[in-house]
C-alpha positions as CSV (number, residue, x, y, z in Angstrom):
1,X,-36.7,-128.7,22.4
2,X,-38.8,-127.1,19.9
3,X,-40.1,-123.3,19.1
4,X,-42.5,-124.5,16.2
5,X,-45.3,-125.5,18.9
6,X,-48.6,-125.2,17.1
7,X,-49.0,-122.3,20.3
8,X,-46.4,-120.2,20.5
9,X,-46.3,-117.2,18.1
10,X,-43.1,-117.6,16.5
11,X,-41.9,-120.1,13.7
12,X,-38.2,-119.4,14.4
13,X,-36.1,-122.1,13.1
14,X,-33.4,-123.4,15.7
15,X,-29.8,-124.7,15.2
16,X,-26.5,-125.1,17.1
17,X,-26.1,-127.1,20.6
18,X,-29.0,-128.8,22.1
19,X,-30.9,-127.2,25.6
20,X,-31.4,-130.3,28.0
21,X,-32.8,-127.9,30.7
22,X,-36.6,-127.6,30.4
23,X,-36.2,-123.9,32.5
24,X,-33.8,-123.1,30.4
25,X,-35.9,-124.5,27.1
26,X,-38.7,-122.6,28.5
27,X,-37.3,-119.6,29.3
28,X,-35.9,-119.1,25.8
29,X,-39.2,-120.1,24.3
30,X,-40.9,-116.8,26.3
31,X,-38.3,-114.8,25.2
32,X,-38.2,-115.7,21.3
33,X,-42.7,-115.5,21.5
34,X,-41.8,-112.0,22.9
35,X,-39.0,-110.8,20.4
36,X,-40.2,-112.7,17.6
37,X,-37.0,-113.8,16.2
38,X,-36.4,-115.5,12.2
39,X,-34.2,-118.0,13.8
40,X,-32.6,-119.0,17.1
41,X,-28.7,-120.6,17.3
42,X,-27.8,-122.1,20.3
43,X,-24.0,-121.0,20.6
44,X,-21.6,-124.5,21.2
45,X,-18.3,-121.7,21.8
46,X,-16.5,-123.8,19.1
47,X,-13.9,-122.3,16.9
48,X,-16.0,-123.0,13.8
49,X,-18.8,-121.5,14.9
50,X,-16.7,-118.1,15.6
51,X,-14.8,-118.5,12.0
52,X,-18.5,-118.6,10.7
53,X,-20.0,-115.6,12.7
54,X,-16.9,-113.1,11.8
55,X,-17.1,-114.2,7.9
56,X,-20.9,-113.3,8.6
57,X,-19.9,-110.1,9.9
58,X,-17.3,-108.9,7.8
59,X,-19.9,-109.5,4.8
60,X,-22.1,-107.4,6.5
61,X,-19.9,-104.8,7.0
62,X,-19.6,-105.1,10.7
63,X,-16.5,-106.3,10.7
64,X,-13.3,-105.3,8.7
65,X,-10.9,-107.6,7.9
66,X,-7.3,-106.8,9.2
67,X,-4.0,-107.7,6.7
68,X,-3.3,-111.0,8.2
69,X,0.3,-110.7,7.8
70,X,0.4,-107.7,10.2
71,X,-2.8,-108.5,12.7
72,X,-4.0,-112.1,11.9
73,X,-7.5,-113.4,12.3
74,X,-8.1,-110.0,13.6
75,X,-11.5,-107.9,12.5
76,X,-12.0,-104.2,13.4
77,X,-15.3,-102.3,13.9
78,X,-16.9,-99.7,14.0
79,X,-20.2,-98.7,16.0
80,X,-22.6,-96.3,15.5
81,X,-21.4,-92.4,16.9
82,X,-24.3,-92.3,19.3
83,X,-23.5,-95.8,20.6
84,X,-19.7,-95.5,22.4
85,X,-19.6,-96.1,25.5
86,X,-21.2,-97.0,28.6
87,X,-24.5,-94.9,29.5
88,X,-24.5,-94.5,33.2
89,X,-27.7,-92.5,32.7
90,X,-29.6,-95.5,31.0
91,X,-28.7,-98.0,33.8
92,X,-31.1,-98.8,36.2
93,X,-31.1,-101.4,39.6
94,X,-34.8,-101.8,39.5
95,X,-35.1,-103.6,43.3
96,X,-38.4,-104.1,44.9
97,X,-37.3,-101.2,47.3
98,X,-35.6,-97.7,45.9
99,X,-34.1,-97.7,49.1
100,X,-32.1,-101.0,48.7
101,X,-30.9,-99.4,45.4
102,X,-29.3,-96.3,46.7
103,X,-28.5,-93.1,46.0
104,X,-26.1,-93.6,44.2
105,X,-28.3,-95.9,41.3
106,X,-31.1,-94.6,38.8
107,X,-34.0,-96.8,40.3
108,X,-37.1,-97.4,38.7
109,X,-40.2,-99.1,39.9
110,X,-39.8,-103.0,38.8
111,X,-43.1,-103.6,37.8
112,X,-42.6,-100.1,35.6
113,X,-39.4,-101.3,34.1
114,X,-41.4,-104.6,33.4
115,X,-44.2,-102.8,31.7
116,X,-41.7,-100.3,29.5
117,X,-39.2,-103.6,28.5
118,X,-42.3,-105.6,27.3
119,X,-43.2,-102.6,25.2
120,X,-39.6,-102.2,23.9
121,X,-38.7,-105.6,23.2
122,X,-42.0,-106.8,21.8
123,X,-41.0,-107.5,17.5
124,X,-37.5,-106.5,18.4
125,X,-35.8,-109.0,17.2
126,X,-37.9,-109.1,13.8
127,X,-35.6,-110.4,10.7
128,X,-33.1,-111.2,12.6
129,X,-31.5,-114.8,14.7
130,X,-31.5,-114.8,18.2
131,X,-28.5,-116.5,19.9
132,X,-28.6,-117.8,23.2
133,X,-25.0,-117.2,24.5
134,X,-24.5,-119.7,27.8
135,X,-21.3,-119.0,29.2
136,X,-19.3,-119.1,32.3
137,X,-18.1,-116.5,34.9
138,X,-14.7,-118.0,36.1
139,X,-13.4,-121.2,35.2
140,X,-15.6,-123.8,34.7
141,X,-17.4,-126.3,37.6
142,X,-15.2,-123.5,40.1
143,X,-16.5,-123.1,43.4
144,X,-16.5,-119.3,42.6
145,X,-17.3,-119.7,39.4
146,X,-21.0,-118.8,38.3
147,X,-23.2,-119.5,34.7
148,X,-25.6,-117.5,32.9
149,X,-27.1,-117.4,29.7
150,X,-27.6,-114.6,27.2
151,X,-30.0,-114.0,24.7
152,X,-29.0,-111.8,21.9
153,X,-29.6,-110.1,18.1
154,X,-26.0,-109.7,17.8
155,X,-23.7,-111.4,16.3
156,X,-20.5,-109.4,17.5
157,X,-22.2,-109.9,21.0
158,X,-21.4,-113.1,20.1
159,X,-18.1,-113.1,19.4
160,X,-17.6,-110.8,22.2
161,X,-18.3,-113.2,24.4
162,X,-16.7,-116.2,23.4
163,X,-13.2,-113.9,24.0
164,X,-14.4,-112.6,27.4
165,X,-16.3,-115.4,29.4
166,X,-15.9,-119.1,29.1
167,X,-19.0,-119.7,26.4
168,X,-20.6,-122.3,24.8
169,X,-21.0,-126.0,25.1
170,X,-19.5,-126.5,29.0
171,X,-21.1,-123.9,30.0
172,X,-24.5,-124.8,28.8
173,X,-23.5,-128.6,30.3
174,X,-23.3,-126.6,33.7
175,X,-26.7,-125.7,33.4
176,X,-28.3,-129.1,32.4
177,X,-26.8,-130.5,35.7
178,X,-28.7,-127.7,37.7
179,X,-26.3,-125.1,38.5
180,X,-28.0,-122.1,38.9
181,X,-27.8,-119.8,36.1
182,X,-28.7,-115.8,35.4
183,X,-30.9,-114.5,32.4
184,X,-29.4,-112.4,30.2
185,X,-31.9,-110.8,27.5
186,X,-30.0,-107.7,24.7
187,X,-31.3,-106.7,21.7
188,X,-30.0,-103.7,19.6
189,X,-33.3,-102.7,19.0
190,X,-33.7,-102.7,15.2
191,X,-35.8,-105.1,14.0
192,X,-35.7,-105.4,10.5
193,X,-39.4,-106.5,9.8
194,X,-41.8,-103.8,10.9
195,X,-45.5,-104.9,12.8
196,X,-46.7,-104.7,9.3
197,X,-44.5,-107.2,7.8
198,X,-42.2,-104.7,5.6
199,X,-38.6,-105.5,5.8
200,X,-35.8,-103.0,5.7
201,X,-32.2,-103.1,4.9
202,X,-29.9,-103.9,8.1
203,X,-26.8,-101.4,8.8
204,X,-23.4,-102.1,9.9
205,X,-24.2,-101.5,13.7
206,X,-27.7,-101.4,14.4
207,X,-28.9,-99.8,17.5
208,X,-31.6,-97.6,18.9
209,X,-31.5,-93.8,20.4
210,X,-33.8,-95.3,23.0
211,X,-31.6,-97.3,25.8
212,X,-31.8,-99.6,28.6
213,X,-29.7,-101.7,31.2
214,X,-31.3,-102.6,33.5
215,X,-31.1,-105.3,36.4
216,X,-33.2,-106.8,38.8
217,X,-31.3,-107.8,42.1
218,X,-33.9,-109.8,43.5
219,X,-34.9,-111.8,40.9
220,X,-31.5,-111.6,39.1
221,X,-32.1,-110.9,35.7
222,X,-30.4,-108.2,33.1
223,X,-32.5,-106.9,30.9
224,X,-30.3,-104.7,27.9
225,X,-31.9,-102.4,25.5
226,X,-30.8,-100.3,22.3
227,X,-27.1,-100.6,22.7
228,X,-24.2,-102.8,20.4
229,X,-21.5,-101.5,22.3
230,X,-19.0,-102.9,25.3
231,X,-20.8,-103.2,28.4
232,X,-24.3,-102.4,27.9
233,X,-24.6,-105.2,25.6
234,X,-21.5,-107.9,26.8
235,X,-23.8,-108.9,29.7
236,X,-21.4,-111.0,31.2
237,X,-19.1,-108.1,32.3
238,X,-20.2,-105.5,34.2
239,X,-23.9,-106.2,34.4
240,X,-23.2,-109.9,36.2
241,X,-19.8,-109.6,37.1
242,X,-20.5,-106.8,39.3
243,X,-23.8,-105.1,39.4
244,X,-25.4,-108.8,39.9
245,X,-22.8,-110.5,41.3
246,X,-22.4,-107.8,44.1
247,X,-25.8,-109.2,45.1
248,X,-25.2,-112.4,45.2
249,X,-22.2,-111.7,47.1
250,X,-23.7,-109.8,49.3
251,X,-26.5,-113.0,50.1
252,X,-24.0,-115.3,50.1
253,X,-20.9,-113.9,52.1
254,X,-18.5,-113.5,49.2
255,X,-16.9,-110.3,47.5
256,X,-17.6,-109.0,43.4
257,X,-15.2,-106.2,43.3
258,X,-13.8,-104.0,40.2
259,X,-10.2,-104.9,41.0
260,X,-7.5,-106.2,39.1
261,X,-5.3,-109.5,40.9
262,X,-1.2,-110.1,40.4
263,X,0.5,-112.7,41.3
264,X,4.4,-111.0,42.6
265,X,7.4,-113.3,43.3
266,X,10.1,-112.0,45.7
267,X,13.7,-112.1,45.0
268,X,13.9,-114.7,47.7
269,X,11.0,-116.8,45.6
270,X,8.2,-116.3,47.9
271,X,5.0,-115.7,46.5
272,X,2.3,-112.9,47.2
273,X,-1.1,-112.2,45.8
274,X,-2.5,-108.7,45.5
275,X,-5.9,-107.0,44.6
276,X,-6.8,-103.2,43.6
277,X,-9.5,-101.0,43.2
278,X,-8.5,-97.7,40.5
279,X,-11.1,-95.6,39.1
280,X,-11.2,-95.3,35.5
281,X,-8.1,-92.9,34.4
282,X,-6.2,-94.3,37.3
283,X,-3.3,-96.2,36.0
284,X,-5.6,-100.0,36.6
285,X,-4.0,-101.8,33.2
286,X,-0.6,-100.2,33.7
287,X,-0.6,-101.9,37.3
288,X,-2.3,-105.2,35.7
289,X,0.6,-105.8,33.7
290,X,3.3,-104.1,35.3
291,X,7.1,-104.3,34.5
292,X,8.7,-103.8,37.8
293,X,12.2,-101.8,37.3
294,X,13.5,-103.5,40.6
295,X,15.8,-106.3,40.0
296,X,14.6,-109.6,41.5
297,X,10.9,-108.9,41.1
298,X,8.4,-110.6,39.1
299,X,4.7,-109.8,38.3
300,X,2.2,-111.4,37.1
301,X,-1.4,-110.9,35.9
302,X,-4.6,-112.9,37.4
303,X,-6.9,-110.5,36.0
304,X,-7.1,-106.7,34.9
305,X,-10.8,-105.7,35.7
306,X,-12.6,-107.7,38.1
307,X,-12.0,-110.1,41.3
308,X,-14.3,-112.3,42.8
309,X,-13.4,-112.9,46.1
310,X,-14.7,-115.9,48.6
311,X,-13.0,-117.0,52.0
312,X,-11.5,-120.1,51.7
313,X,-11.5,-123.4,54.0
314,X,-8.0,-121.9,55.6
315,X,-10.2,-118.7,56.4
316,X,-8.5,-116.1,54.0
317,X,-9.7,-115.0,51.4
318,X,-9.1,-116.5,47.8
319,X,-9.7,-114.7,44.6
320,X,-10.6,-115.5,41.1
321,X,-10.5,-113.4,37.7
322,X,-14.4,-114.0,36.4
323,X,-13.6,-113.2,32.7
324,X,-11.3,-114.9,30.0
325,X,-10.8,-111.5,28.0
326,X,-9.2,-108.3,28.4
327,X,-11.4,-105.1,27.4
328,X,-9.2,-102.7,27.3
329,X,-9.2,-99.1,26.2
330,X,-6.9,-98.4,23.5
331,X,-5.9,-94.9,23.3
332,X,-2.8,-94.6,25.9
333,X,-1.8,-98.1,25.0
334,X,1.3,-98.1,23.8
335,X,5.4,-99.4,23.7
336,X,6.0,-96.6,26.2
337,X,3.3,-96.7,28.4
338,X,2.3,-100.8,28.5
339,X,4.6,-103.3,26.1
340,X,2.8,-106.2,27.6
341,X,-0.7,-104.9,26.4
342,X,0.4,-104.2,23.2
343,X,1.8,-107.5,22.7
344,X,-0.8,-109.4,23.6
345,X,-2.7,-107.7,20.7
346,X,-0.5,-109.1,18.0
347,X,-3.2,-111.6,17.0
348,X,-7.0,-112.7,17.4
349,X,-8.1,-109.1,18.3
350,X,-11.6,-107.4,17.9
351,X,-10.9,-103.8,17.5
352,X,-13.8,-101.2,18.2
353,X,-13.1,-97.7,17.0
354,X,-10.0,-96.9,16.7
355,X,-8.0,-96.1,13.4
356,X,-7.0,-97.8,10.3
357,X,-3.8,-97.4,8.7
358,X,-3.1,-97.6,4.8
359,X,-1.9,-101.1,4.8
360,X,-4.3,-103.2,7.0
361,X,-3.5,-103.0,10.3
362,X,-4.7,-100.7,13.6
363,X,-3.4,-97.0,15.1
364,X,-4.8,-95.2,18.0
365,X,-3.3,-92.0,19.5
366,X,-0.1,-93.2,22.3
367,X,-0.1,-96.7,20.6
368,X,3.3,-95.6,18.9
369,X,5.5,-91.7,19.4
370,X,5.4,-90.9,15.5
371,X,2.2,-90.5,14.1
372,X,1.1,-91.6,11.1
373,X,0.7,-89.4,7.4
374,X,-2.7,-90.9,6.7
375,X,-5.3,-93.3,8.1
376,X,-9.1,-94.2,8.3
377,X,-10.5,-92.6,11.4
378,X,-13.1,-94.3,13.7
379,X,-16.0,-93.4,11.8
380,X,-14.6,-94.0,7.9
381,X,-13.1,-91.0,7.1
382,X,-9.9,-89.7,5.8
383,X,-7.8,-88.7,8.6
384,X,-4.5,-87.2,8.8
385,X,-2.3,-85.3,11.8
386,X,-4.1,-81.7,10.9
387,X,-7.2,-82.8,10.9
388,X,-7.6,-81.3,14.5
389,X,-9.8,-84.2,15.6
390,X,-8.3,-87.9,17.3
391,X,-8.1,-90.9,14.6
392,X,-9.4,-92.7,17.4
393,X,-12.4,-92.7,19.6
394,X,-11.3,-92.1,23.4
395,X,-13.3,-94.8,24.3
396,X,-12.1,-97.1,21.6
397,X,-11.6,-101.0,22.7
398,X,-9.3,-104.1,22.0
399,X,-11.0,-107.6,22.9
400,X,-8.5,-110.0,23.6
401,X,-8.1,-113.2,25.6
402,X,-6.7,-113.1,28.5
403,X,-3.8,-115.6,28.1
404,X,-2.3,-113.8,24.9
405,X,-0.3,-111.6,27.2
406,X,2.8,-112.4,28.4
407,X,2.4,-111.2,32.0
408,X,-0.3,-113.9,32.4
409,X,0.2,-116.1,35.3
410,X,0.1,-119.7,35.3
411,X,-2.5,-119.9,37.9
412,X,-4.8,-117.7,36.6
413,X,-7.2,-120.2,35.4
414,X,-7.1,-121.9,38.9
415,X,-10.4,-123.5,40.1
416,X,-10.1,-122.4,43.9
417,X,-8.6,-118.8,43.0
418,X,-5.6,-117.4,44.7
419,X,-5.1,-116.2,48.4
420,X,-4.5,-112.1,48.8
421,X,-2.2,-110.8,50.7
422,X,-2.9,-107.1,50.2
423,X,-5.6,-105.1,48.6
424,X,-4.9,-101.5,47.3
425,X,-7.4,-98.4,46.7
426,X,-5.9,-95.8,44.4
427,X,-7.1,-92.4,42.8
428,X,-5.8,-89.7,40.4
429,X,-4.9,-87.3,43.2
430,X,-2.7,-84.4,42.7
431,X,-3.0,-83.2,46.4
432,X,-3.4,-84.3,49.8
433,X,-3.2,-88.3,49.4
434,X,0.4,-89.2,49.8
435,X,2.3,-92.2,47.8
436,X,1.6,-94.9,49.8
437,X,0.1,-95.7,53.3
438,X,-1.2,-98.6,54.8
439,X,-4.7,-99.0,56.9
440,X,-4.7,-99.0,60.8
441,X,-6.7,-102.4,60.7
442,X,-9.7,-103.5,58.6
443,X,-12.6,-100.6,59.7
444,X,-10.0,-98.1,58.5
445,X,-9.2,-100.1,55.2
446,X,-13.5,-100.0,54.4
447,X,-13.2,-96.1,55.1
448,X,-10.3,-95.6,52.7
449,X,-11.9,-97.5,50.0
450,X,-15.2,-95.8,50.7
451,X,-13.5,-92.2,50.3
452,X,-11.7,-93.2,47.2
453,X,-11.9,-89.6,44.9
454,X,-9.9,-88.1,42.0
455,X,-9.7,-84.4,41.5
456,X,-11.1,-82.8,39.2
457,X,-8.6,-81.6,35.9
458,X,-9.4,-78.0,37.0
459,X,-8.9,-78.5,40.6
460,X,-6.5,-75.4,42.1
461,X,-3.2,-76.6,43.4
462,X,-2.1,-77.1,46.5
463,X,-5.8,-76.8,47.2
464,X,-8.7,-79.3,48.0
465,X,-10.4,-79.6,44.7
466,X,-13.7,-80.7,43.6
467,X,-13.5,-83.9,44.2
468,X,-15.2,-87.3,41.9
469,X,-16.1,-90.0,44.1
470,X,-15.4,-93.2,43.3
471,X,-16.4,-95.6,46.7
472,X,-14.1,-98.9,46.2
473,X,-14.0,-97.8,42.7
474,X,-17.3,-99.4,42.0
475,X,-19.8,-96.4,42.0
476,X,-21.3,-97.4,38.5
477,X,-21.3,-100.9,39.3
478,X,-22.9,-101.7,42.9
479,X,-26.1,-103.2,42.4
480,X,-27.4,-102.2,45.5
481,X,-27.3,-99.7,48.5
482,X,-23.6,-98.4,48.8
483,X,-23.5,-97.8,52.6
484,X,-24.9,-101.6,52.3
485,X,-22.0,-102.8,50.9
486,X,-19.7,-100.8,52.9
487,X,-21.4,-102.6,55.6
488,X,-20.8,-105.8,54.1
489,X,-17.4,-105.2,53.4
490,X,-17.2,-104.8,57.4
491,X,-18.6,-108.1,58.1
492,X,-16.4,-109.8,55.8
493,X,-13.1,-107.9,58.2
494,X,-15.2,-109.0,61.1
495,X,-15.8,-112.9,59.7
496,X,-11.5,-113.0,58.1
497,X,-10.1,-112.2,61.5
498,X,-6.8,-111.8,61.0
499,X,-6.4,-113.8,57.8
500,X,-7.9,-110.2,55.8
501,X,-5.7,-109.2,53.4
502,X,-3.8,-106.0,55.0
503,X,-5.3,-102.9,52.9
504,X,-3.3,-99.6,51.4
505,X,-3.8,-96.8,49.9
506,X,-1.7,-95.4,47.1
507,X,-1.5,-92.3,44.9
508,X,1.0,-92.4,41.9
509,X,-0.1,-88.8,40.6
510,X,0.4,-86.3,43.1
511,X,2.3,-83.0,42.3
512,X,4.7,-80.4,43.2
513,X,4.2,-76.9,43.5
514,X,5.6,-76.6,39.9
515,X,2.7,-79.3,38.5
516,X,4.7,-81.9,37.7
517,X,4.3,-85.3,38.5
518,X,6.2,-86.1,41.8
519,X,6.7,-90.0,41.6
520,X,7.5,-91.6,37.8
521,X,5.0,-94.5,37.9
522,X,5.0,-97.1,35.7
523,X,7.4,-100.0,36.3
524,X,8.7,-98.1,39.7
525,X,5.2,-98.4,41.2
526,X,6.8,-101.8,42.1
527,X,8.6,-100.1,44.6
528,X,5.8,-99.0,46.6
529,X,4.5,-103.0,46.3
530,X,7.6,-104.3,47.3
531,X,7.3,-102.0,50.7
532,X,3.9,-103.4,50.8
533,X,4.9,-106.7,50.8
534,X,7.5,-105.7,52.9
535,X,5.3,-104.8,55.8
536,X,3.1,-107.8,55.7
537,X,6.7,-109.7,56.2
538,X,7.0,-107.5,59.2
539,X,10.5,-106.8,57.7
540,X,10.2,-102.9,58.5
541,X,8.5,-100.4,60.8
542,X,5.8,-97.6,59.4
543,X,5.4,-94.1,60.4
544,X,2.1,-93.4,62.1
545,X,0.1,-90.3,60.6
546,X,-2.7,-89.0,60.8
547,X,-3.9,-90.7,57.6
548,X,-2.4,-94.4,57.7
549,X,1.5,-95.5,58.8
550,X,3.9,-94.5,56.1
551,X,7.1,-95.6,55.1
552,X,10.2,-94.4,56.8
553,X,12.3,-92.9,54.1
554,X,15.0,-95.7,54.4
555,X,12.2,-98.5,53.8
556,X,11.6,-97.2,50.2
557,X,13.4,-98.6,47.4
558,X,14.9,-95.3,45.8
559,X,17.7,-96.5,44.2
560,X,18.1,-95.1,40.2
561,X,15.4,-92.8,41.1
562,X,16.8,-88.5,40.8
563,X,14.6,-87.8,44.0
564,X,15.4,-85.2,45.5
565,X,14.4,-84.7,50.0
566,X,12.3,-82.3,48.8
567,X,10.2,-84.6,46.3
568,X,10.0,-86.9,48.6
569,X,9.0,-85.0,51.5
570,X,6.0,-84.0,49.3
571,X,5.3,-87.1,48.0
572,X,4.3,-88.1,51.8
573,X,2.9,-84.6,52.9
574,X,-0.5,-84.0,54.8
575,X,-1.4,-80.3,55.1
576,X,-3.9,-80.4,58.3
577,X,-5.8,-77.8,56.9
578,X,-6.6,-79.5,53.6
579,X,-7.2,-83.0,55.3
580,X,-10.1,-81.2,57.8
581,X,-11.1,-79.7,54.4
582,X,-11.5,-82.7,53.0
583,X,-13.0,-84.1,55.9
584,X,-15.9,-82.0,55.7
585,X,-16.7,-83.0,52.2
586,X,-16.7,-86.3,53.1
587,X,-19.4,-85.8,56.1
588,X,-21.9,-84.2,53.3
589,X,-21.2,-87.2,50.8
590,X,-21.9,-89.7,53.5
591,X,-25.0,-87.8,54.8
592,X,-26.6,-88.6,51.6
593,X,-26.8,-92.2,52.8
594,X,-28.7,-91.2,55.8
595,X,-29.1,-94.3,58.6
596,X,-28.1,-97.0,56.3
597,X,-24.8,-95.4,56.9
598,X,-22.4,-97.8,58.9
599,X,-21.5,-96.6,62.4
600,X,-18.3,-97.6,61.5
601,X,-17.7,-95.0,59.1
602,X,-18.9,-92.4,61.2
603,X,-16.5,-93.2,63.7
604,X,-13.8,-93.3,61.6
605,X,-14.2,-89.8,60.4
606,X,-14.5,-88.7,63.6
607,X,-11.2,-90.2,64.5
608,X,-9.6,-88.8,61.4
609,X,-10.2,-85.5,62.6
610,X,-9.5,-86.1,66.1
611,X,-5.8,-87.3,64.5
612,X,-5.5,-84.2,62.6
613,X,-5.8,-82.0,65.7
């Protein structure tokens, strides 16, 4: 293909991997006539062209070069302050209907959006080379496996993406044998040649105060706006691996869920497969690569972030880990807290805001117990324990690939996925939710994961606080109508049978009246999995309450644990009062939904109460 046609009103040179696709070819063509790129590289994913793109951006000042005796082949950077994270406020689910979006999304008209993005984009890419990024969700040619194609102005976008998804030549192969594909379109939004032709000097981290994310469910397309950083601009993660792929799962009869997947091998060798759903906060990467302190167990990782989820010819249902990267947040890491994270970061690392110490490598606050006399903070500047400010940014990041951990499971990369046993839902709860309980059946598994919450920091003990939903842990990432997917969710229990995974709840943070933490966590979380695992064996009986069964206190692996009866009467406490409380709160939040509210869920709080008496 060609962009110099005598027509189109861009002479951007091209290089890199050839486009066989003519709707692909196409495609790009529209988009480079709209951005008005210098140049367009079409990314092959090969290990020269990375080597070239980080000695580009450590020129420009993007990257920083990390001592290669401590952290080799590893870059840090650092964005922009306004540029840090995530803005939930900026994303949008433009569908034809701002009913199908929910009230939980920002909806916009579509043919608005449309109108404001062509405005936007028009000359954004001025001065600058736009890559096209094809890459693969999954393993590639997998039957649960999906393509897409991203069109960007950055070059650490770039990079990005060749850690976290399967990019580059394949991928693009996928696509000239007619699989379908999503569009992917991000600019930073800093052109460096103005509408009349002056050119200005680039920065480090270019972006704009103006931002979008924004997706089309119908049509399937992202459209990303004014942001450099993480998610808003690594279109492959949460844009299509949830807010898209939600859709899609939705029209197709399969599952895109924010869930981590371990593989867990029993003393007697048998083999399970679990998925969970935590909130941000929640302990998700601790549990992705946990340690168990239980002799005979074994964990493994599949994934740490996301699970897509299809039902297999055997009628259960088989998950895969989408991504090939791990983008995790730093501060918190550490020795103490997660050894496996921490050594998968020993080489090929992009590091995004935290810390630099004296002598070329990375710090972030809980990587390490002592604290070092002096470092580089996140933005540059001199930085040393009474400076009364972190060293890192709490949202800092480490990019990794997946299989530099140690916990990482052989069959992670499996075409067909793995089949799930058990799926968990989990907040930060320091009240009513007790360690661990299991669902009554399926319709009861959907209404725990739909009431996920955390409580508020400031909530009273012993009290019902003010309570942050979280529904299956994916309230910034369903790109639709949430008491739709709830719905779905219930016709996938209703199409499984009795080949679902059996569904728990569990609460690692709940307190005693003194405000300590009640249950250690960590590597003895494994206990509460191996009584799990336990009770889809059908080795031992549950205790029915009002909120799920729970274990009978000689089921749970105690042993080495200074539990006192009293602990662990609390740990499994419900306190009527609170639970009808609660209850209440949880009719208002599912009245916003109005009709397209599931029967189902109705009826199960209505059973809920009639349990609590």
């Amino acid at each position: 293909m060609t962009i110099t046609d005598p027509d189109a009103r861009t002479a951007a040179t091209m290089s890199g991997a050839e486009i066989t696709d003519e709707a692909l070819a196409a495609w790009v063509r529209e988009i480079a006539e709209l951005t008005q790129p210098d140049a367009i590289h079409v990314c092959d994913g090969s290990q020269e062209e990375y080597d070239r793109l980080t000695d580009e951006l450590v020129e420009a000042g993007t990257f920083i070069r990390l001592d290669e005796s401590r952290r080799p082949r590893s870059f840090l950077a650092r964005s922009e302050p306004s540029d840090v994270a995530r803005v939930e406020s900026r994303t949008f689910i433009c569908s034809e209907k701002e009913v199908d979006a929910g009230p939980t999304n920002n909806w916009v008209d579509p043919a608005q959006m449309r109108a404001e993005l062509a405005e936007v984009f028009a000359g954004s890419m001025r001065g600058r080379t736009m890559y096209v990024v094809p890459f693969s969700m999954g393993p590639v040619g997998g039957p649960i496996s999906r393509v897409g194609v991203e069109l960007t102005d950055s070059p650490y976008v770039v990079v990005s993406m060749r850690i976290m998804t399967r990019m580059g030549a394949e991928a693009l192969a996928q696509v000239g044998r007619g699989a379908d594909w999503v569009p992917a379109v991000h600019s930073v939004g800093m052109p460096l040649v103005d509408d009349d032709g002056l050119r200005r000097e680039d920065v480090p981290w270019p972006c704009n105060d103006t931002k979008y994310i924004v997706h089309y469910p119908e049509t399937r397309e992202i459209w990303s706006y004014g942001s450099g950083y993480g998610g808003n601009a690594l279109l492959g993660k949460k844009a299509y691996a949830l807010r898209i792929a939600s859709v899609l799962g939705r029209d197709e009869g399969w599952l895109a869920e924010h869930m981590l997947v371990l593989k867990i091998t029993g003393p007697d060798g048998r083999v399970y497969h679990l998925a969970a759903a935590f909130p941000s906060a929640c302990g998700k990467t601790n549990l992705a690569m946990l340690r168990p302190t239980i002799p005979g167990w074994k964990v493994e990782t599949i994934g740490d972030d996301i699970a897509w989820m299809r039902p297999g010819e055997d009628g259960r249902l088989y998950a895969i880990n989408p991504e090939a990267g791990f983008f995790g947040v730093a501060p918190g890491t550490g020795e103490m807290t997660n050894p496996t994270a921490v050594a998968a970061l020993e080489h090929d690392v992009v590091f995004t805001n935290v810390a630099l110490t004296d002598d070329g490598d990375v710090w972030w606050e809980g990587l390490t117990d002592e604290v070092p006399a002096h470092l580089t903070d996140w933005q540059g500047q001199a930085w040393t324990p009474d400076s009364g400010r972190p060293a890192a940014h709490p949202n800092s990041r480490f990019t990794v690939r997946a299989d530099q951990a140690p916990s990482i499971a052989p069959e992670w990369e499996d075409l067909g996925g793995v089949p799930l046993d058990v799926i968990l839902f989990g907040g930060r709860r320091a009240t009513n939710v007790p360690l661990v309980a299991e669902s009554f059946d399926w319709e009861h598994g959907v209404f725990i994961g739909a009431t996920v919450s955390s409580e508020q920091t400031a909530a009273a003990e012993g009290a019902v606080g003010a309570l942050r939903r979280d529904p299956f842990a994916m309230l910034p990432f369903c790109g639709y109508n949430m008491a739709d997917y709830w719905g779905h969710w219930l016709a996938m229990g209703e199409r499984l049978g009795s080949h679902a995974p059996r569904i728990f709840q569990v609460n690692w943070f709940r307190k005693g009246a003194d405000g300590s933490y009640l249950w250690p966590g960590f590597g003895d979380n494994a206990r509460v999995l191996e009584w799990a695992l336990r009770r889809v064996n059908g080795e031992v009986d549950a205790v029915e309450a009002p909120t799920g069964r729970l274990p009978r206190p000689q089921d749970l692996n105690l042993e080495g644990l200074e539990l006192t009866d009293e602990q662990l009467e609390a740990l499994f406490a419900v306190d009527r009062a609170s639970w009808l409380a609660e209850a209440d709160l949880t009719e208002e939040y599912f009245a916003q939904f109005g009709d397209r509210l599931p029967a189902e869920m109705t009826r199960q709080l209505d059973q809920l109460r009639a349990r609590l008496g």
